[in-house]
C-alpha positions as a printed Julia matrix, in Angstrom:
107×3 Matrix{Float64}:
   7.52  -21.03   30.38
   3.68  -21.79   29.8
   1.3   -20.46   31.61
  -1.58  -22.83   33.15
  -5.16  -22.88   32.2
  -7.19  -19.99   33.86
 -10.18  -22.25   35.16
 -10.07  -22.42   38.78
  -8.07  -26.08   39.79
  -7.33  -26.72   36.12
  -3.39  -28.29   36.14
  -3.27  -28.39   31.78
  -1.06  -25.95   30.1
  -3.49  -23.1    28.76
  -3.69  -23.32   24.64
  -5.13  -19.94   23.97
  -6.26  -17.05   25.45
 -10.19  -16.72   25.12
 -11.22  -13.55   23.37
 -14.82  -13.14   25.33
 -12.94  -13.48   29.13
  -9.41  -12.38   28.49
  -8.43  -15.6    30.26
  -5.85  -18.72   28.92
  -7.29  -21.86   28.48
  -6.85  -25.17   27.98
  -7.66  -27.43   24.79
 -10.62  -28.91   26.48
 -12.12  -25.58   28.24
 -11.53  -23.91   24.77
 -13.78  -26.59   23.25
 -16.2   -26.19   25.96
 -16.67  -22.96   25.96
 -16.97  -22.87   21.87
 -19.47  -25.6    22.31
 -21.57  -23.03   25.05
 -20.74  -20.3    22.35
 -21.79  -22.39   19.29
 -25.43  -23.48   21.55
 -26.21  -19.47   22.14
 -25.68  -18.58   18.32
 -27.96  -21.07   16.68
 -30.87  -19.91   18.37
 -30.03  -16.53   17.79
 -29.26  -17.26   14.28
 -33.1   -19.0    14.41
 -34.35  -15.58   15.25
 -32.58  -13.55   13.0
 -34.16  -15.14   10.53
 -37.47  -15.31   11.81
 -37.58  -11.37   12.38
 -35.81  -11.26    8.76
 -39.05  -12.97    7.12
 -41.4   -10.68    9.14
 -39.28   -7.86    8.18
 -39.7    -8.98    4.44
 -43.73   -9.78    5.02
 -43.86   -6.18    6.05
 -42.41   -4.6     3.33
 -44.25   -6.86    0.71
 -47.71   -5.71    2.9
 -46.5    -2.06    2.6
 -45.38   -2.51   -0.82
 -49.22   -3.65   -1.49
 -50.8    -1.09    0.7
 -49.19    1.74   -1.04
 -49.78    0.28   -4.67
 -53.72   -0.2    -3.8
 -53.99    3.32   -2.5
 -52.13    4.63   -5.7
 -54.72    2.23   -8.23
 -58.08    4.03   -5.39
 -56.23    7.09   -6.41
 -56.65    6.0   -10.04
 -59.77    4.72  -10.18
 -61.15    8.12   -8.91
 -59.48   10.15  -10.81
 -60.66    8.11  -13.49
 -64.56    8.07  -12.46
 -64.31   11.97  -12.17
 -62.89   12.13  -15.62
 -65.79   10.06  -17.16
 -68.35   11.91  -15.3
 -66.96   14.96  -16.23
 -66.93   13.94  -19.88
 -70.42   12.52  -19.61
 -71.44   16.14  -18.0
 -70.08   17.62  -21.16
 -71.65   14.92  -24.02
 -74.91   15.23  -22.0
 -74.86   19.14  -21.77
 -74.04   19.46  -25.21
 -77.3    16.92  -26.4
 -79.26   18.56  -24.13
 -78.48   22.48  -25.61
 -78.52   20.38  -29.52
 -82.53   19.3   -28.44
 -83.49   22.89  -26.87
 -82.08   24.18  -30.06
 -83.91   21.78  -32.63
 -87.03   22.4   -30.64
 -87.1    25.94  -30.67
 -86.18   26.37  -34.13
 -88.98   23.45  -34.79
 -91.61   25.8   -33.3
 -90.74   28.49  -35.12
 -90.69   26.84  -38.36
């Protein structure tokens, strides 16, 4: 024997039972309640998406963050190297003239 639609002073003959209330229904609250079901998800779906491109925005802005720090990080390292080497070429000349000079005045 069929059971009758769960919805209070429905007469149909239920169809299916609903897997979010545990209750039988009828063809036409089935489709109601799928059309109630199908009006929640698309705005969810909406903002699943909209918190998906932030998510990707922040990764891209972190991705960038970290690479500028690491190319700072480089250009430093690369400043102190030339100094360093300047230091060096500049020493050297300056020892090269003392030395010429002295040996100059005692010529």
């Amino acid at each position: 024997m069929s059971q009758s639609c769960s919805i209070h002073q429905c007469t149909r003959i239920s169809r299916r039972l609903c897997d979010c209330y545990q209750q039988n229904l009828c063809l036409q609250h089935i489709n109601e309640h799928n059309t109630v079901l199908i009006s929640q998800h698309n705005p969810l779906v909406g903002e699943i998406n909209t918190i998906g491109d932030r998510l990707k925005a922040l990764n891209i802005q972190k991705t960038m963050e970290y690479s500028c720090q690491k190319l700072e990080v480089w250009r430093q390292d690369s400043h102190n190297k030339i100094d360093c080497f300047f230091g060096k070429i500049m020493s050297t000349t300056c020892q090269y003239v003392n030395y010429s000079s002295a040996k100059n005045k005692h010529e």
